[in-house]
N, C-alpha and C positions, 0 to 999 in steps of 0.2 A: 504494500500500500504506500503510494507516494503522495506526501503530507506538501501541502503549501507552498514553506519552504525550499523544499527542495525541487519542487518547480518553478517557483522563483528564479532560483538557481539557476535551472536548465534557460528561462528565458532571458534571462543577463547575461548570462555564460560566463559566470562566477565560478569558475575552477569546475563546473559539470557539462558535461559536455550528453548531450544527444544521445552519445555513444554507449552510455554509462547506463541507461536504461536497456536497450536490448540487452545489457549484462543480469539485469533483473528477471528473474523467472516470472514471468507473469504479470507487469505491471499492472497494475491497478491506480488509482482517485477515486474521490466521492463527491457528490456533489455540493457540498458544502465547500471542497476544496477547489472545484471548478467554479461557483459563485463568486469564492475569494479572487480567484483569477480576474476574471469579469470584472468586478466592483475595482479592483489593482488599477485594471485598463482603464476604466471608465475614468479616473482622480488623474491619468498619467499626463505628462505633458503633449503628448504626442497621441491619444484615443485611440485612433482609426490603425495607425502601426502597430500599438499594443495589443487589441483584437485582433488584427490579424497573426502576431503570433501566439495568442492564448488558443486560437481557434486553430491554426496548426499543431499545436499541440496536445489539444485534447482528442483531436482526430486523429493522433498516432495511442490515446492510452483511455482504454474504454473507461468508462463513470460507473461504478457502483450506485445505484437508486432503487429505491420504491416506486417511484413516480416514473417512469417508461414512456405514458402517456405526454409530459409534460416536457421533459428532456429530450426526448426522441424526436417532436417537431425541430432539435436544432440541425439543420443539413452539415452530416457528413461523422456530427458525432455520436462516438458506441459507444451507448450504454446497455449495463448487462445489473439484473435486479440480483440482491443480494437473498 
């Protein structure tokens, strides 16, 4: 399960790099941790750039939810119900 932080990380390229995840058996998020993304983007100086790489990135690491319905209208991102 990959925590906030640590996508933070990946999307700054704070010593994590991309790569570092295919090392992960199985990555996973949640959607609380995808939110955080989002709400990141939305405050950032730069919006529209910061979406587009929270949105490339959530499209490489499926969302753990309940909600399938609600998450699933976003194009392109897996989510998988816990």
């Amino acid at each position: 399960m990959l925590d906030t932080n640590y996508l933070v990380a990946i999307l700054q390229g704070n010593g994590v790099s991309e790569l570092t995840v295919d090392m992960i058996d199985d990555p996973k998020t949640t959607a609380i941790n995808a939110y955080e993304l989002y709400y990141g983007a939305r405050r950032s100086e730069n919006p529209e750039k910061s979406f587009s790489k929270v949105n490339s990135l959530l499209k490489a690491i499926p969302v753990l939810t309940r909600n399938i319905d609600h998450f699933g209208r976003i194009k392109g991102l897996r989510c998988s119900s816990w």
